[in-house]
Structures are given as C-alpha cells and as structure tokens.
C-alpha positions as CSV (number, residue, x, y, z in Angstrom):
1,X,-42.7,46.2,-5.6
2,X,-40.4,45.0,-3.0
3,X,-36.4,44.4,-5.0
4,X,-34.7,41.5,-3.7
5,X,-31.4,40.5,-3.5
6,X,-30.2,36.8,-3.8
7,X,-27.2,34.7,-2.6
8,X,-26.1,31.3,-3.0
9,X,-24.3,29.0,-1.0
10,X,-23.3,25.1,-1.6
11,X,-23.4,22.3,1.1
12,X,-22.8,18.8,1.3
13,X,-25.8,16.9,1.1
14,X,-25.2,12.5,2.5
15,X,-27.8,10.1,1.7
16,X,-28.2,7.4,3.4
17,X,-25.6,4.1,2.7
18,X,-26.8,1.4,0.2
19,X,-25.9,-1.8,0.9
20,X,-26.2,-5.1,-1.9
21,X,-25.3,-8.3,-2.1
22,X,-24.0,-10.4,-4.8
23,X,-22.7,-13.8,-5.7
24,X,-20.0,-15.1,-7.4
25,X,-18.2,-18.8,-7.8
26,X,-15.7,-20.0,-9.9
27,X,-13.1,-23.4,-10.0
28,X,-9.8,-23.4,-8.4
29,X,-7.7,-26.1,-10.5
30,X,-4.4,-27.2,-8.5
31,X,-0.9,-26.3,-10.4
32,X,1.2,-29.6,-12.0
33,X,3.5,-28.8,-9.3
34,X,1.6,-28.9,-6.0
35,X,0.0,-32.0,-4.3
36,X,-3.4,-33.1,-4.2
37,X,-5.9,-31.4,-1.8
38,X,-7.2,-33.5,1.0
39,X,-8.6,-30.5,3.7
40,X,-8.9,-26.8,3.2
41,X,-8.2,-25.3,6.1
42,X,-8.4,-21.8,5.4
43,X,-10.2,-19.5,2.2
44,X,-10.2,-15.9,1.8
45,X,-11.5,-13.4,-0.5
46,X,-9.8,-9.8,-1.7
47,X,-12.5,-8.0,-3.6
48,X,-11.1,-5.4,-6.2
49,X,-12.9,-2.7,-8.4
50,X,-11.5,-2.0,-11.4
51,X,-14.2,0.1,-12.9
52,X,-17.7,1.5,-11.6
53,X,-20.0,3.4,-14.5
54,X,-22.2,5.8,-12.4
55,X,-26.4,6.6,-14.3
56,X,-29.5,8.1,-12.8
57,X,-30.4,5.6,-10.3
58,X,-27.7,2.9,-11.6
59,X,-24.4,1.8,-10.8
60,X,-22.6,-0.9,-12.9
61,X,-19.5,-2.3,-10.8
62,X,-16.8,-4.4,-12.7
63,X,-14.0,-6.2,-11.0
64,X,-12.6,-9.3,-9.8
65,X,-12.4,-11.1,-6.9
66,X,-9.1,-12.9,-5.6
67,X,-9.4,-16.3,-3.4
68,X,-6.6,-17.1,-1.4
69,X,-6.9,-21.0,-0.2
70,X,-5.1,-23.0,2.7
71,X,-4.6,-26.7,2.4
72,X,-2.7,-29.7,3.4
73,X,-2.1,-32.7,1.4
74,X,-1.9,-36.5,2.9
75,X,1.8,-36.5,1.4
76,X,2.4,-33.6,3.5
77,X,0.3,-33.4,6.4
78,X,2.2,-31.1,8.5
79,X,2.7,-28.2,5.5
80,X,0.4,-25.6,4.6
81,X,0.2,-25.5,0.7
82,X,-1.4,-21.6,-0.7
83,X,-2.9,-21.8,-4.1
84,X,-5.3,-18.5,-5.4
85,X,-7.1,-17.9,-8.4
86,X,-9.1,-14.4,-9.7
87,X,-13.1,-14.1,-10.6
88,X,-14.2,-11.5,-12.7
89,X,-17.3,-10.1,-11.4
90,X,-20.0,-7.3,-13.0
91,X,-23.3,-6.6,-11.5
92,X,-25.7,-3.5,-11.6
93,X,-27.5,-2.3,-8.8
94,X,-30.7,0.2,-8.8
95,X,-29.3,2.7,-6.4
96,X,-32.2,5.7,-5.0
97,X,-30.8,9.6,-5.4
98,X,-28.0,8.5,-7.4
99,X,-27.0,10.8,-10.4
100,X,-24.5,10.9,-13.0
101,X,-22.9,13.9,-11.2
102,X,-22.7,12.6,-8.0
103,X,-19.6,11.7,-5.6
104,X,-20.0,8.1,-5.1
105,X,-17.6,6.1,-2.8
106,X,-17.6,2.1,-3.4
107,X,-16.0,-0.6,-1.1
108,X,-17.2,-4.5,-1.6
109,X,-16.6,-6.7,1.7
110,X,-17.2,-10.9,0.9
111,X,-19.7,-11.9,3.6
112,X,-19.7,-15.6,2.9
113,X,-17.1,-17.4,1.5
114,X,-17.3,-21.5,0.9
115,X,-15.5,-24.0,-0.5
116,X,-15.8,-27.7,-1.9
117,X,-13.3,-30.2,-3.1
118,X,-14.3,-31.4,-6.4
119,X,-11.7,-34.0,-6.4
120,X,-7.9,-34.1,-5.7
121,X,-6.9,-31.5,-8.4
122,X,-9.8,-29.4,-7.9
123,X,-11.7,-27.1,-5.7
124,X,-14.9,-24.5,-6.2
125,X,-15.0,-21.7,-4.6
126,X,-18.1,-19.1,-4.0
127,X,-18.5,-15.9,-1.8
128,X,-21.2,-13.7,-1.2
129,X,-20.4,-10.1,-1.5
130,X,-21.8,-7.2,0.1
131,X,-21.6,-3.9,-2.4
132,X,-21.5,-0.9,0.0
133,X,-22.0,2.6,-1.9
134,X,-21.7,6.1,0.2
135,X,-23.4,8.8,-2.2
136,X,-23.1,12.5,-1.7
137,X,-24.4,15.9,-4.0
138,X,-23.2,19.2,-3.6
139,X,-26.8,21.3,-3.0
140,X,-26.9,24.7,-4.5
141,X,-29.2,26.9,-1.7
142,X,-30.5,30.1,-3.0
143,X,-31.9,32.8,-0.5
144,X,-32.9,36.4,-0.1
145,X,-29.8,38.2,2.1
146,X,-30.9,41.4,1.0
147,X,-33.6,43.7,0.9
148,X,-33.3,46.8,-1.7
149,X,-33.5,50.2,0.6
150,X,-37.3,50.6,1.3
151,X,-38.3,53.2,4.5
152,X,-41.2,50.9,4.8
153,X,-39.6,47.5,4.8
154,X,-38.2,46.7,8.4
155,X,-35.4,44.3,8.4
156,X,-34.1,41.9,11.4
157,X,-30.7,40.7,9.9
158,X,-27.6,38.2,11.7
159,X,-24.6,36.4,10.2
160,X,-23.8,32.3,10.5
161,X,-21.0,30.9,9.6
162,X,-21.5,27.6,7.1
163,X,-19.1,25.1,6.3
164,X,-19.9,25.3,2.3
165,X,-18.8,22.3,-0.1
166,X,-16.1,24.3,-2.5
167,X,-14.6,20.9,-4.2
168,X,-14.7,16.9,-4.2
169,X,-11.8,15.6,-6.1
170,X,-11.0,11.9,-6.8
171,X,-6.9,10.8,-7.3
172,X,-5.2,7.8,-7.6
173,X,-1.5,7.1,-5.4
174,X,0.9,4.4,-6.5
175,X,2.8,3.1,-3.2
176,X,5.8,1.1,-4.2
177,X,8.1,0.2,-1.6
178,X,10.0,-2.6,0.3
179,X,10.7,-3.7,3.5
180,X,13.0,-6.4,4.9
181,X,12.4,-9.2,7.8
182,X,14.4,-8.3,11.2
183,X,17.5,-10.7,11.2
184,X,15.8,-12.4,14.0
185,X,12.6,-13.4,11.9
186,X,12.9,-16.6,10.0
187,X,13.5,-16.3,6.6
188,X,9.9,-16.8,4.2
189,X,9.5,-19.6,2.3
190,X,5.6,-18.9,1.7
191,X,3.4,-16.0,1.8
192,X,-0.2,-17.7,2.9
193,X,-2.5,-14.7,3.9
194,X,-2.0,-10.9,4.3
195,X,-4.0,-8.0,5.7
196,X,-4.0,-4.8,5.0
197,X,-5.5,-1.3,6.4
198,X,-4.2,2.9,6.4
199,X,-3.6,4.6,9.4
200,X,-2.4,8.3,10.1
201,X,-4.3,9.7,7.6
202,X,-4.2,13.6,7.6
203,X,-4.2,16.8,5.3
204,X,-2.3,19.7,5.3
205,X,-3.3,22.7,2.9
206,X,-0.6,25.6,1.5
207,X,-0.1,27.6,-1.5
208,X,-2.7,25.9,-3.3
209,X,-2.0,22.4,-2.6
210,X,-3.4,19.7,-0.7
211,X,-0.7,17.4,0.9
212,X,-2.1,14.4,1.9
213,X,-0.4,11.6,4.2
214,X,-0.9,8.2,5.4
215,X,0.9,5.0,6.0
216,X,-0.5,1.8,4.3
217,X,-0.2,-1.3,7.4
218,X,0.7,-5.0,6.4
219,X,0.4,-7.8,8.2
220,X,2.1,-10.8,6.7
221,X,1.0,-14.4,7.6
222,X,4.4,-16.6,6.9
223,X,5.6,-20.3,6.8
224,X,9.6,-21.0,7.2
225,X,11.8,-23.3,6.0
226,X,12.6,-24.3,9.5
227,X,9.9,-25.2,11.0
228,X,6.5,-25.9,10.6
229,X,5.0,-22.4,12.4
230,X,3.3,-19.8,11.0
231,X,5.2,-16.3,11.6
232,X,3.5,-12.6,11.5
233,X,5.5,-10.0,9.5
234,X,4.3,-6.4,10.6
235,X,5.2,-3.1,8.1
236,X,4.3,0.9,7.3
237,X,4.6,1.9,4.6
238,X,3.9,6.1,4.0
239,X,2.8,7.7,1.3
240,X,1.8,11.4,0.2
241,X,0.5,13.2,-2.6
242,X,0.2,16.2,-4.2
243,X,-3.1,17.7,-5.0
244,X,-3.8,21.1,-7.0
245,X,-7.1,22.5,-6.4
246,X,-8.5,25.8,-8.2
247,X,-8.7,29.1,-5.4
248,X,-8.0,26.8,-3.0
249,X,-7.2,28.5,1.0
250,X,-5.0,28.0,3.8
251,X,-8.4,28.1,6.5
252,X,-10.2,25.3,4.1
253,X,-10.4,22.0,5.7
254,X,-10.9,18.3,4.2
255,X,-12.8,15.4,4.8
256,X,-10.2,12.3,3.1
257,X,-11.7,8.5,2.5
258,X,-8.3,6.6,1.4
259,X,-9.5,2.5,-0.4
260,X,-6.5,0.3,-1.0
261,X,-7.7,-0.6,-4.5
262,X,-5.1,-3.4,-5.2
263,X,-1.8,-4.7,-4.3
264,X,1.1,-7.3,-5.1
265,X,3.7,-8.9,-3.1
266,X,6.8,-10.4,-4.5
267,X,9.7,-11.9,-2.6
268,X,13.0,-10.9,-3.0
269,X,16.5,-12.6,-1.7
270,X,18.6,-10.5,0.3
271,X,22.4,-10.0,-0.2
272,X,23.0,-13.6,1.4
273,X,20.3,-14.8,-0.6
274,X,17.6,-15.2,2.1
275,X,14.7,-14.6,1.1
276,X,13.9,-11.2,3.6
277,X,12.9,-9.1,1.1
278,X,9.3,-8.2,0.6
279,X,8.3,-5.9,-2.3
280,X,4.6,-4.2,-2.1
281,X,2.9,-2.2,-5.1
282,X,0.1,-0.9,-4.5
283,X,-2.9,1.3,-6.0
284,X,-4.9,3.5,-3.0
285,X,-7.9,5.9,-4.2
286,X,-8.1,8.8,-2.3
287,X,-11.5,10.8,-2.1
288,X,-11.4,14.4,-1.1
289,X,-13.4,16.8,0.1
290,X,-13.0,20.3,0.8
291,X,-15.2,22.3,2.7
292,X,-14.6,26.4,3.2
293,X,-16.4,28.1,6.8
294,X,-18.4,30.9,5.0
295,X,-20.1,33.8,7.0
296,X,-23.1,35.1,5.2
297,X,-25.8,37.8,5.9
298,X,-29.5,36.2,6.9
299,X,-33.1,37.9,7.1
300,X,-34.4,37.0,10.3
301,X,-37.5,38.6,10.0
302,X,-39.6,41.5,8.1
303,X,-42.2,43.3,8.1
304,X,-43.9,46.4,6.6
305,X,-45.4,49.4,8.1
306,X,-47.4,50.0,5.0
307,X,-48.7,46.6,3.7
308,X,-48.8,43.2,4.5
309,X,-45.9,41.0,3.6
310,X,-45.9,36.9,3.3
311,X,-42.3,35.6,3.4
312,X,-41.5,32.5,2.6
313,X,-39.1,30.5,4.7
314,X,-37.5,27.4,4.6
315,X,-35.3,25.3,7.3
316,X,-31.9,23.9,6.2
317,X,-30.3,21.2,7.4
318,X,-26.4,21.0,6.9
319,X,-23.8,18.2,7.5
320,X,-20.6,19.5,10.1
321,X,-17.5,18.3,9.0
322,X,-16.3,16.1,12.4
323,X,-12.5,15.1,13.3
324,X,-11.9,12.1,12.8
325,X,-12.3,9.7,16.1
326,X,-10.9,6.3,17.1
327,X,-12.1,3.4,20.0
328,X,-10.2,0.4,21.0
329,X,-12.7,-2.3,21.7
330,X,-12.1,-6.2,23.0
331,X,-14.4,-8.9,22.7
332,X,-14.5,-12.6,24.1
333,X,-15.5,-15.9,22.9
334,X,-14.9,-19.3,23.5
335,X,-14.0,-21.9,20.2
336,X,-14.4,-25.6,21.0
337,X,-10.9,-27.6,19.3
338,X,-12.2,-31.3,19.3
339,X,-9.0,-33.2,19.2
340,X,-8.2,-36.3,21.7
341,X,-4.3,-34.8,23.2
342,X,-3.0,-31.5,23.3
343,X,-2.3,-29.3,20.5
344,X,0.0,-26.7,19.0
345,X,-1.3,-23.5,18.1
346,X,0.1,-22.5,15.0
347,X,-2.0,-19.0,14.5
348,X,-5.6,-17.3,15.0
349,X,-6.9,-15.6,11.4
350,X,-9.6,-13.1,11.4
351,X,-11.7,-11.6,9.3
352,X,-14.9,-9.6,9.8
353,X,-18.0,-10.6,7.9
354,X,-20.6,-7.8,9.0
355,X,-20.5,-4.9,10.8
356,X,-23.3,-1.8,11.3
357,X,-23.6,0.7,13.7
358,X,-27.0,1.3,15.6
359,X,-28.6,3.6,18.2
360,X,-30.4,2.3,20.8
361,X,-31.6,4.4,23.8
362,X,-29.3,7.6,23.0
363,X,-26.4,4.4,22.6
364,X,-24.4,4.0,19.4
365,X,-23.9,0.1,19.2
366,X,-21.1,-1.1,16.6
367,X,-22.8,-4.7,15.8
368,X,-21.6,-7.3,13.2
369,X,-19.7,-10.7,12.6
370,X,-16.2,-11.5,13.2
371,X,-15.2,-15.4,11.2
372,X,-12.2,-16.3,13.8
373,X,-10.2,-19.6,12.3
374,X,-7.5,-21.1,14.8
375,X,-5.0,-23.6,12.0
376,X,-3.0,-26.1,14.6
377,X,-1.0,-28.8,14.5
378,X,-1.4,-32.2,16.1
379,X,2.1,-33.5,17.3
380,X,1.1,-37.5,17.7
381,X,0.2,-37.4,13.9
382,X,2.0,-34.3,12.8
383,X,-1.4,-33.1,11.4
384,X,-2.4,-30.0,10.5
385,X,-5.8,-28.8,11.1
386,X,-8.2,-26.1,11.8
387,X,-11.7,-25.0,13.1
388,X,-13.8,-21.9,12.5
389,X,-16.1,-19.3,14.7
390,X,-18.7,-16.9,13.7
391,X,-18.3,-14.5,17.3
392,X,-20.9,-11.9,17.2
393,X,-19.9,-8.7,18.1
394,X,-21.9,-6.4,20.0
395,X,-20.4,-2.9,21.6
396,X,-21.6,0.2,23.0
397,X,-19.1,2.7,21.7
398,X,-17.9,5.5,24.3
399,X,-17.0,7.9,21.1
400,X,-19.7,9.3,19.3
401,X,-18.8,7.3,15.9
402,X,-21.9,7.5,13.9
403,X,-20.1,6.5,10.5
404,X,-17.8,4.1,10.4
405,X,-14.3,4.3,8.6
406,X,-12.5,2.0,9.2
407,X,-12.8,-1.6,11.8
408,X,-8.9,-3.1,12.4
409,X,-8.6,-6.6,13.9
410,X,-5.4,-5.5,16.4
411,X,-4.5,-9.2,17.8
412,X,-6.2,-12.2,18.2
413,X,-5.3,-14.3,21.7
414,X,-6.2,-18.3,21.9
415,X,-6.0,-19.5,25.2
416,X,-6.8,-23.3,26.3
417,X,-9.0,-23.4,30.1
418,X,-9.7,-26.5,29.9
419,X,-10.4,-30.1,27.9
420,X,-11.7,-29.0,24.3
421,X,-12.5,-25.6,25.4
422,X,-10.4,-22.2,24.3
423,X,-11.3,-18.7,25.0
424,X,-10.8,-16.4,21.8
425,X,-9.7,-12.7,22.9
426,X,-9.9,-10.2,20.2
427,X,-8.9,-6.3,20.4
428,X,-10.0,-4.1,17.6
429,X,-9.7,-0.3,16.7
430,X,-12.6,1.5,15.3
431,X,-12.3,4.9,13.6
432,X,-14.9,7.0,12.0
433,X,-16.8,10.2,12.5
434,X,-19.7,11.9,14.5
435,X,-22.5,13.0,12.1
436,X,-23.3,16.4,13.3
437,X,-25.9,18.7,11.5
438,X,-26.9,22.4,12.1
439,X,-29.9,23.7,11.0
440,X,-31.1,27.4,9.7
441,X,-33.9,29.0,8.8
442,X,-33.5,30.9,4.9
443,X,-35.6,33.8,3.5
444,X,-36.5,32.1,0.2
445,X,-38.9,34.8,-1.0
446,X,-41.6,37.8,0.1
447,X,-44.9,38.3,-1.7
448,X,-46.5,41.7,-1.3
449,X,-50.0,41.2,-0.7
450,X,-52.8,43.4,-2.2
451,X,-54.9,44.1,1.1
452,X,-53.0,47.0,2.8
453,X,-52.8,46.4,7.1
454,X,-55.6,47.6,9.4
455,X,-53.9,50.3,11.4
456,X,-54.6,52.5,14.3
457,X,-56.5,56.3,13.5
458,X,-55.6,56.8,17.4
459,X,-53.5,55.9,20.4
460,X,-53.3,52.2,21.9
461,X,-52.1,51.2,25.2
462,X,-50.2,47.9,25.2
463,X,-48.9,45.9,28.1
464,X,-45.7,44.5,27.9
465,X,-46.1,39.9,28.0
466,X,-43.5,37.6,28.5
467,X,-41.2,37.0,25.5
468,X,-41.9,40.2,23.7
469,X,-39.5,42.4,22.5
470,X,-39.4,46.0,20.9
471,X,-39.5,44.7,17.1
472,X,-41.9,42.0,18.1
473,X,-44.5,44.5,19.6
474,X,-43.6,47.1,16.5
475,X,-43.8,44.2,14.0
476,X,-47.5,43.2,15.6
477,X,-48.6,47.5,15.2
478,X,-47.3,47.9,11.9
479,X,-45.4,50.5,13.5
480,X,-41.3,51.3,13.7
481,X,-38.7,50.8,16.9
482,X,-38.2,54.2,16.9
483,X,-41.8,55.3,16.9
484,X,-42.5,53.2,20.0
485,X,-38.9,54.4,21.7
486,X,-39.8,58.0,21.1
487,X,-43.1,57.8,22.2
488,X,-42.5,56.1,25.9
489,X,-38.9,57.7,26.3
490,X,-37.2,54.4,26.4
491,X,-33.9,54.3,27.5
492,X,-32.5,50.8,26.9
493,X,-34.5,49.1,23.9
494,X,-33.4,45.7,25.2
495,X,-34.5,46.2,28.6
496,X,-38.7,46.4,28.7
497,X,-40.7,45.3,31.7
498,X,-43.2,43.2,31.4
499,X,-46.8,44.6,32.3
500,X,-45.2,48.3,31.2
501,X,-48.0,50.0,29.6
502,X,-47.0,51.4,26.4
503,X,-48.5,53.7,23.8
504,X,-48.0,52.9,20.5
C-alpha cells in the first residue's frame, strides 16, 4: 500500500461575463413651477442598485433608475429647463455557474434611452438596460505533494509558486465632500447633467490592514445667470478606507473593482452669496481581492522498481493577477447640423451605449457605441436646439487589455468644415487588465496495480535517443539512477550522449 500525503491550495476561478437586458418606462409630469415642454433636447439615465439577492443559478437585482431630461419651452426658447424623475426597477435573470457563495460584481449601463411628449405637462420616458454580472469562486485543489518513505517508490519532485485566493471582501465608503467654482467660473444657476468616474485607484497593505485609495472625478455640466452657455465644472474628490483582514501579509497583493453606487449634489451660496459651492455625497462599493504567492512542493513523476503504478494527473489552469493598464484612444466622426445660418455651439454631451472587447487575428479590438449630442443655439431666433450621433467605435488596442475596467469620455471637440457638416473628435481613456493564466500539472492520486512489472533475469544494452534522460531510461527498466550510474561509471548524471551504449 503506497501512503500518500495531501495538500490543498485555493485559486481564483472567472467565468465568463453575463450580459442581460431589460426594460423599464415610466411618466415624467412637469413641476407647477416650470413651463410647458415643447422639444427635449437632451435625456439621460443613472442606473442604481440598491439591493441584488444572489441563488443557485439566479440573481434578483432591485433598484431604480434616475432620468435626467433637457428641454426648452416656446416662452423661453433660448433656456435650458432640467427636470428628473426615479423608476424603480426589479428583474431576475437565470445566471449559469452562479452560487449562493459566490463573489458576484454587478454594474447596469442604459443602452437605449427614448423619450415622447405626452402633451405640455408631460413626458414618458423608457431605457433599455444592459445588466452586466462578473462572477468568480474560490476553487479548493487537492493533490498528492508527498509520497510516505518507500525504497521502492522513486520520486521526481519541483516547487511553483501560485498566486492562491486567501480573501474576497465587499465594503461600502461614504465620500462627502465639497468643492468650490474658481472665481473666474460663472457662478451656477442650474446643474443640467453630470459625469462621474474613479481614477488613482491603488492598495497599500501593513499591519493587517488594507488601505485603499482613489479619487472619485466630476464633471459638472452648468448654465449661468449671465449668459445663455453651458459651462463644464471639473473636481477630485479622494477617498480611503480602512480594511481589516484576518492573517493578512505585507507580500499579499489585491485585485480592487471600486462602483460609484449613488450620489447627490446640492448647491450651496458662498460667503458673498454666489452660488460656488457644490456639495457631493456619495456611496462607492469597493470589491477586494487578495491573492497570497504560495510555493508548494509537486510530484512530477513516479514510478516503482517493484510494481506497476497508475497515477492520476490532472492540468490546472490558474488566473495571474495583472497590473492594472491604461490606453488613450481618439476617434472621428462627422454629425450633420441642418440649420439655414451659422450657429453657436453651446456644448458636445457623450455617453457610451456599448462597448466589448474582441480578438481578432492575435488583435484585441475595443468595439461599441458612443451617443454624441451637440445642444446649440440659433442667434437669428435665439433658439435652442440639438442633434444626436450613434459613432461606432472601433480600436485596436496597443495594451494587452483583455477585461475592461473602466472607458472615460476625456473631451469631446466640434468643429464646423463646411455648410451643415461638423467633424466630432473624441479622446477616451481605457483602463483594465491582461488576463493571463498559468497552467500545472497535479498529482491527484496513484493506484497500485496487481500485475507486478516484467523485469530483466540478465543484462541489457541500451542506446542512449534523443530526449532521454537518466530517470527517463531508469523509469522505462524499472530500475534506480543509481543502479544505472554505478553500473557505466557515470560522471555527470545530466550529461549522457546520445547513442552511449549502456547496461542496465
């Protein structure tokens, strides 16, 4: 009987991304104290989930959905009036590999959004919205890494080093903060869109404690009192966090996923009552994992000089944990602004709709949708209007980014060349990571079989092939290293020529 001993190791085990759509529509009534609606110029979604119950092959998501709408009235044709209203939403999804017990990380991006006016005092609203659900499971791997002393049991033994899955953790930080408009920034008189992503992320790990960082970016879209433009209000916001994590190490690295959850913004008046003061609160889940380099011992191979053995192996595939890598990427279009004179720009808004990432002859291709709206203003009429662009997006990305984190519309440049014609120049940043596996073979188990090896009464001559080796040769005899080093006086066992006769 051959006694075996067992280790265990835990890796992070990915499936592949689910993706779901669902609908939702709702009515948009206009307050007492705003103006009929005659054109939407502009409508936007903000997605939030407030609560996700996680079964064996189910997900239930609940949350709502906030639209933010742009119009003008014909009482005020040259003003940009911002009304929003909230939709609940619930929906289940049937979700393969998923288990009560696994670490699931949910995002919902609106894909289509549309709009009608009902009449004057009220508009419907609908999006289509795109559930995307990342689902991991820590994989226990049992093997053999040992083999109880046995003279007849030869052993061929290494070391790996694998980055094992020691925690996934899930916490919540509260950003609260303000920020106030240069002194040469006109002062805000409406809020009509914001954007918001995290940048800087980064972990540091000591005495126990994960410190996590990041700064939470918002771009304000902003009317004045003054005039009739639309200004952009840029902020950072850091945050950090405190995170205490059972026999945790200094070497241990993490793998963070930060989600704005929700946010409000309020304006405040400054000491000369101006209203300069923006105040942001904020929810932002972070995701953690942590991942520990392990060395452990493997079986390579084995054999027995007195019996024949049967091992059984199995390969192992295992996720690397990747830095994190970023791309800046510009794309080109041309929007068409039908109007009979010249017009003022007021400001480009952009959203994107879709994006994937492919591979295409050894080529990773970031494709999607970007929805690119330019609101101007007509001077003869002092009319304020707008017209919309689905650019496709199409990119061969120079870093390996494989999974996609995060896709951040930098700028968005309108230019007129000519009559009706504009061309549309967008600059993004992409940031995400390589997926980068390893593979190993694992000793799962060795049967002892019944029929005891043929071997040699006398003495065999063998000559030496390309590729063998010492333990290969002893392995194929049923015969020791030694045996075959003693009996042809070699010097250097990893030196043997090949066509050397030797006797075994």
């Amino acid at each position: 009987m051959i006694n075996l001993t067992q280790n265990s190791l835990i890796l992070n085990k990915t499936f592949p991304e689910f993706h779901d759509t669902f609908f939702i529509e709702g009515d948009v009534i206009i307050p007492d104290i705003k103006p009929d609606v005659e054109t939407i110029i502009y409508v936007d979604a903000f997605p939030v989930i407030d609560n996700y119950v996680v079964n064996s092959g189910q997900i239930t998501v609940s949350g709502n959905c906030e639209f933010n709408i742009l119009y003008v009235s014909d009482k005020l044709p040259n003003e940009i009036i911002r009304i929003s209203t909230s939709i609940p939403f619930k929906n289940s999804f049937a979700v393969e590999n998923l288990l009560p017990e696994s670490f699931v990380e949910i995002s919902i991006t609106p894909t289509k959004i549309s709009s009608l006016i009902l009449n004057g005092r009220k508009i419907s609203v609908s999006a289509e919205l795109q559930t995307n659900i990342k689902i991991s499971d820590k994989e226990t791997i049992t093997f053999v890494n040992e083999i109880e002393e046995n003279d007849s049991i030869m052993q061929q033994k290494s070391t790996t080093t694998l980055p094992t899955l020691k925690n996934v953790t899930k916490t919540t930080t509260a950003v609260k903060d303000t920020a106030m408009l240069e002194t040469s920034k006109p002062t805000i008189k409406d809020i009509l869109k914001y954007d918001n992503c995290i940048e800087k992320e980064e972990t540091t790990i000591s005495d126990g404690k994960i410190l996590l960082k990041a700064e939470l970016c918002i771009r304000i879209y902003y009317t004045s009192e003054d005039t009739n433009e639309i200004h952009i209000f840029e902020t950072s916001l850091p945050f950090s966090n405190f995170i205490d994590i059972k026999d945790l190490k200094d070497t241990d690295t993490c793998e963070l996923n930060n989600t704005v959850k929700n946010m409000s913004i309020k304006l405040l008046p400054d000491s000369d009552d101006l209203m300069r003061i923006v105040e942001f609160d904020s929810e932002i889940d972070n995701s953690l994992k942590v991942f520990r380099n392990e060395e452990i011992n493997l079986i390579e191979d084995t054999y027995s000089t007195e019996s024949d053995l049967m091992p059984e192996r199995e390969d192992i595939t295992y996720e690397i944990n990747t830095p994190t890598l970023s791309e800046d990427i510009t794309l080109r279009g041309t929007i068409s602004i039908p109007e009979d004179e010249s017009i003022q720009i007021l400001t480009p808004l952009g959203r994107i709709k879709t994006v994937d990432i492919s591979n295409e002859d050894n080529n990773t291709i970031l494709n999607g949708i970007l929805d690119v709206t330019v609101i101007y203003l007509v001077p003869s009429t002092g009319k304020i209007n707008s017209v919309s662009l689905d650019m496709p997006m199409e990119h061969i990305l120079t870093q390996k980014i494989q999974t996609l984190g995060n896709l951040k519309i930098e700028d968005i440049e309108v230019t007129n060349v000519g009559s009706e014609k504009y061309d549309v120049k967008i600059t993004l940043t992409a940031t995400g990571r390589e997926n980068k596996k390893g593979e190993i073979s694992i000793l799962r188990n060795i049967v002892e079989l019944e029929t005891p090896p043929q071997k040699n009464t006398g003495i065999t001559v063998y000559f030496v092939k390309p590729g063998d080796t010492l333990w290969k040769i002893a392995k194929k005899f049923h015969t020791t290293i030694d045996h075959i080093i003693e009996m042809n006086n070699i010097e250097n066992p990893d030196i043997i020529d090949i066509n050397k006769a030797l006797v075994i």
